[in-house]
The first five atom37 places (N, CA, C, CB, O) and aatype in JSON, in Angstrom:
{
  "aatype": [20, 20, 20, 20, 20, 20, 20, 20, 20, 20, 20, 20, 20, 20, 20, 20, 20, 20, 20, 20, 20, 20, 20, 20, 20, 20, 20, 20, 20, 20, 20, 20, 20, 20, 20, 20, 20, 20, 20],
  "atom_mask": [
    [1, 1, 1, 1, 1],
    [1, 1, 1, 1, 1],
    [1, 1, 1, 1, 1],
    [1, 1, 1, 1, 1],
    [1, 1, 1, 1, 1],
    [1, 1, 1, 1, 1],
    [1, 1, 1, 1, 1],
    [1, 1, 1, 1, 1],
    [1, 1, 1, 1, 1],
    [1, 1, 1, 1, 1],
    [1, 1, 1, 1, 1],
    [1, 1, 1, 1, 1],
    [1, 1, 1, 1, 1],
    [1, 1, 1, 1, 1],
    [1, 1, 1, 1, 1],
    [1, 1, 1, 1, 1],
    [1, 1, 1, 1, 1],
    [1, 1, 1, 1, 1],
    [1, 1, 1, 1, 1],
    [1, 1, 1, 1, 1],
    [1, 1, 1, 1, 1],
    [1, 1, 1, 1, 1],
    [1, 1, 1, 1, 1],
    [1, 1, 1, 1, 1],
    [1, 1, 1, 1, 1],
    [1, 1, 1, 1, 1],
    [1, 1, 1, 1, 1],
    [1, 1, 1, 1, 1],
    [1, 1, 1, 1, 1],
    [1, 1, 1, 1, 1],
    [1, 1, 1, 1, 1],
    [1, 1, 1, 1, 1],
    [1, 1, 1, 1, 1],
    [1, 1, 1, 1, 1],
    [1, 1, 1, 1, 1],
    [1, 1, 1, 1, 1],
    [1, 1, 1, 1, 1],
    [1, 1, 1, 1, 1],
    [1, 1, 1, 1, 1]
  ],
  "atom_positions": [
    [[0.84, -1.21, 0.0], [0.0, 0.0, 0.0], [0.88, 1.26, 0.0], [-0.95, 0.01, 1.23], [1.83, 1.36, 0.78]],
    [[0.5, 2.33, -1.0], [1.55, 3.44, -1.04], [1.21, 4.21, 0.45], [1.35, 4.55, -2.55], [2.27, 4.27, 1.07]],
    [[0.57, 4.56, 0.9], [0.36, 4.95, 2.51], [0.83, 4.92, 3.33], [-0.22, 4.64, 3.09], [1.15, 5.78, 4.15]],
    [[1.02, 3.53, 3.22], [1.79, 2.65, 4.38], [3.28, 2.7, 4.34], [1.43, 1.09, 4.27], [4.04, 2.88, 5.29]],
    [[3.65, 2.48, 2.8], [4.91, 3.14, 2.68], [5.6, 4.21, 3.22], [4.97, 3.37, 1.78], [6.59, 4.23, 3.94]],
    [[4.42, 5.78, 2.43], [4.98, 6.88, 3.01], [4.44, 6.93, 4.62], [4.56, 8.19, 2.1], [4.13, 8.06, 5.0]],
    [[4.37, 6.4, 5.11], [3.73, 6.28, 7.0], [4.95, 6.29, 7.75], [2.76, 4.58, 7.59], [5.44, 7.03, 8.6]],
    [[5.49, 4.67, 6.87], [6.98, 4.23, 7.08], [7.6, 4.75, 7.19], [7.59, 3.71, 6.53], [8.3, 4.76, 8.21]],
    [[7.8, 5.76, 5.88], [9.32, 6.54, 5.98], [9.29, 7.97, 6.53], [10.03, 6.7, 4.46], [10.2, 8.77, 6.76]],
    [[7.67, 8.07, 6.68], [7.91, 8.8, 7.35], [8.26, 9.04, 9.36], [7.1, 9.23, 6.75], [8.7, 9.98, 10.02]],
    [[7.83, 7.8, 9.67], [8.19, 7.44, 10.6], [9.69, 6.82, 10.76], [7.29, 6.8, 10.87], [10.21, 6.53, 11.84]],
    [[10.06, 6.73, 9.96], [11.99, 6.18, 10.09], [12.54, 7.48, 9.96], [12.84, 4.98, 8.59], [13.7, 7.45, 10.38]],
    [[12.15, 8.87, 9.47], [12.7, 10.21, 9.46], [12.87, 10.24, 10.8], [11.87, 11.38, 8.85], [13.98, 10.09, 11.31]],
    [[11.37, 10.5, 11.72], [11.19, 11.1, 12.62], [12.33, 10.48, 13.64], [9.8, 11.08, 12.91], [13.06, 11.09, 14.42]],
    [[12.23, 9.17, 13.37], [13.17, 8.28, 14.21], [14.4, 8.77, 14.21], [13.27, 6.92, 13.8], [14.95, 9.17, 15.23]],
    [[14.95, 8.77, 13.03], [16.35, 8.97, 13.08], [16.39, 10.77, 13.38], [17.14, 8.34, 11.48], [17.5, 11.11, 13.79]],
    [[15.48, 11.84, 13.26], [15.83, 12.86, 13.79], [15.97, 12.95, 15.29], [15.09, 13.65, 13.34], [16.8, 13.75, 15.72]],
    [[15.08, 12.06, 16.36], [14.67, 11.61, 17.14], [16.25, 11.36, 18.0], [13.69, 10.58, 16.64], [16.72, 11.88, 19.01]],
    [[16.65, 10.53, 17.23], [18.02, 9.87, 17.23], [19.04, 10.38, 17.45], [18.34, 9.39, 16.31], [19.87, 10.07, 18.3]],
    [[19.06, 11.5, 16.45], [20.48, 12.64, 16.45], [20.06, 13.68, 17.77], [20.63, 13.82, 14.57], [20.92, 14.15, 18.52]],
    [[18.54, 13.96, 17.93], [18.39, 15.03, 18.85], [18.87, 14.12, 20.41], [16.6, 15.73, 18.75], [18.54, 14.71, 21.44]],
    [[19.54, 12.88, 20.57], [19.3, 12.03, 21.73], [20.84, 11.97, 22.05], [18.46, 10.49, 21.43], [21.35, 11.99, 23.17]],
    [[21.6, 11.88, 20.55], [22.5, 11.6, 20.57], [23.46, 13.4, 20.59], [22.5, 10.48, 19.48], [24.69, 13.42, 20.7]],
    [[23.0, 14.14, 20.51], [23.39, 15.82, 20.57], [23.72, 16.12, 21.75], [22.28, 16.86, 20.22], [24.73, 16.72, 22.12]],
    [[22.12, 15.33, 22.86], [21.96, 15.44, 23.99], [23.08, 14.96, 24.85], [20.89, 14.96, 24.2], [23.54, 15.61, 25.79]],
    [[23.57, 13.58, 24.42], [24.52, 12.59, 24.89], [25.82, 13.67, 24.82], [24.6, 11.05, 23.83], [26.64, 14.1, 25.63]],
    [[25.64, 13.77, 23.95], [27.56, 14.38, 23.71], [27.19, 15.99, 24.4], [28.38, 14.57, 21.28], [28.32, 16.43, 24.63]],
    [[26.53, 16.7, 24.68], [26.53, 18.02, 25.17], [26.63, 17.55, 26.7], [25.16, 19.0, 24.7], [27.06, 18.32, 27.55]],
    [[26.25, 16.38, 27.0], [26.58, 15.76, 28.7], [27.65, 15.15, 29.03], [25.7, 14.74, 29.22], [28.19, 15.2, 30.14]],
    [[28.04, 14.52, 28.04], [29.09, 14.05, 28.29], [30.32, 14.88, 28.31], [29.15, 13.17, 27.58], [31.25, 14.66, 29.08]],
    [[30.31, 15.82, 27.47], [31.52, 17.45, 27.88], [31.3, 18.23, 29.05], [31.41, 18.84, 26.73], [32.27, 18.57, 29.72]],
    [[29.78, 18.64, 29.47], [29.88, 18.78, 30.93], [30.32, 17.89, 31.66], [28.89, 19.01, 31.46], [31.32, 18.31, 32.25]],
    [[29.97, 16.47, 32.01], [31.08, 15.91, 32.65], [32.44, 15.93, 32.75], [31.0, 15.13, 32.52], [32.9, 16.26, 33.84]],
    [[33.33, 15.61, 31.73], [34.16, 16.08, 31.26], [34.82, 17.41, 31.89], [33.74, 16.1, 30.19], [35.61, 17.47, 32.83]],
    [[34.5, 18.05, 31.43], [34.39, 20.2, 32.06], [34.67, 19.69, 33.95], [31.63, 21.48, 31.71], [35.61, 19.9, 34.72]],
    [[33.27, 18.92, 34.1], [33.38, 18.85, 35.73], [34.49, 17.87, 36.66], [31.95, 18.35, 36.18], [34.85, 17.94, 37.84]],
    [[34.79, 17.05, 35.69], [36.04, 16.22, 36.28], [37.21, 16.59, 35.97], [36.09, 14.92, 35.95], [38.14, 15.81, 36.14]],
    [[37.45, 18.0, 35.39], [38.38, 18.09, 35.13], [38.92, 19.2, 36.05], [38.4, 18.12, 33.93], [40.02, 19.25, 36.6]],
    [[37.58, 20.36, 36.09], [37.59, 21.03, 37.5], [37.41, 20.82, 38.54], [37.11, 21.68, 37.66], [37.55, 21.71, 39.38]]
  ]
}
């Protein structure tokens, strides 16, 4: 079904934006840590 298709991909976008916004999160915490163990 073409629907279902674009449903799909559109749900594998969201995912993988989902993804990078998680993984942005990860690395902007992990340099404050970083920052704080170092001070």
């Amino acid at each position: 079904d073409v629907g279902l298709a674009r449903l799909r991909r559109l749900m594998k976008k969201e995912a993988e934006k989902q993804l990078k916004k998680i993984a942005a999160l990860n690395a902007s915490n992990r340099i404050e840590m970083q920052e704080e163990a170092h001070g």
